[in-house]
C-alpha positions in Angstrom: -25.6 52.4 -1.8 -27.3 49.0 -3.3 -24.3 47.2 -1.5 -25.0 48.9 2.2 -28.7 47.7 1.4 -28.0 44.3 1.0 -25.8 44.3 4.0 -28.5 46.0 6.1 -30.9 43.2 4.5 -28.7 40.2 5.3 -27.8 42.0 8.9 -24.2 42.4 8.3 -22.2 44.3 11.0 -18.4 45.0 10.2 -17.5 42.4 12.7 -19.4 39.9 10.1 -18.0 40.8 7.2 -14.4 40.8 8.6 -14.7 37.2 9.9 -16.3 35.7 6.2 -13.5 37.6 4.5 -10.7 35.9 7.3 -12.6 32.4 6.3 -12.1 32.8 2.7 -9.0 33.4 3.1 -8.1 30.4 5.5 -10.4 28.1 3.1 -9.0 29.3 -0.1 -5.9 31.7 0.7 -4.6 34.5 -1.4 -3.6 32.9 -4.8 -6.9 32.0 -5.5 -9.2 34.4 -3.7 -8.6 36.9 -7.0 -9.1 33.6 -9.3 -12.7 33.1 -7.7 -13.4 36.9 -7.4 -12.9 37.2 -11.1 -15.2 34.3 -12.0 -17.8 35.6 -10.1 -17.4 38.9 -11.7 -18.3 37.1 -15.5 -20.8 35.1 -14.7 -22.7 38.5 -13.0 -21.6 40.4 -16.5 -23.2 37.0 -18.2 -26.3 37.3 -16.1 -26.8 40.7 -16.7 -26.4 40.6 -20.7 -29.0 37.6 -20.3 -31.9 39.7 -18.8 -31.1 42.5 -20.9 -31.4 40.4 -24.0 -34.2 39.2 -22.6 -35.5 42.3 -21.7 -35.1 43.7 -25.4 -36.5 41.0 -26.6 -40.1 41.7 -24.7 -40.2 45.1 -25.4 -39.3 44.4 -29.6 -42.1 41.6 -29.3 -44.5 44.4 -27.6 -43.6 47.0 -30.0 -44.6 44.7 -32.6 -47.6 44.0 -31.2 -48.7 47.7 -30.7 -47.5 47.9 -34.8 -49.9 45.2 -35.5 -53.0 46.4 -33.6 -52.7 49.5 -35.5 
């Protein structure tokens, strides 16, 4: 669903999406293609334990806060 939103966002056909993934291929071919997919993959999973540390981090310090005031 999120991915069919950012398509729809970017304007994205099938036609599109078929032609990048024949590029990437040509460009990088398909030895390395899984080699670049998987290092995308950990710096998302990086990214996303960043804001969430970040996240708990807020809401501990605004917990405290509300401890404080009372």
């Amino acid at each position: 669903m999120i991915l069919s939103s950012i398509y729809a966002i970017m304007g994205l056909g099938g036609q599109e999406m078929i032609f990048i993934f024949l590029a990437l291929l040509l460009l990088f071919g398909a030895k390395k293609i899984p080699e670049l997919a998987r290092g995308l993959g950990k710096g998302i999973r990086e990214f996303k334990d960043a804001t969430k540390d970040v996240r708990e981090n807020i809401e501990d310090g605004l917990k405290e806060a509300e401890k404080s005031e009372k």
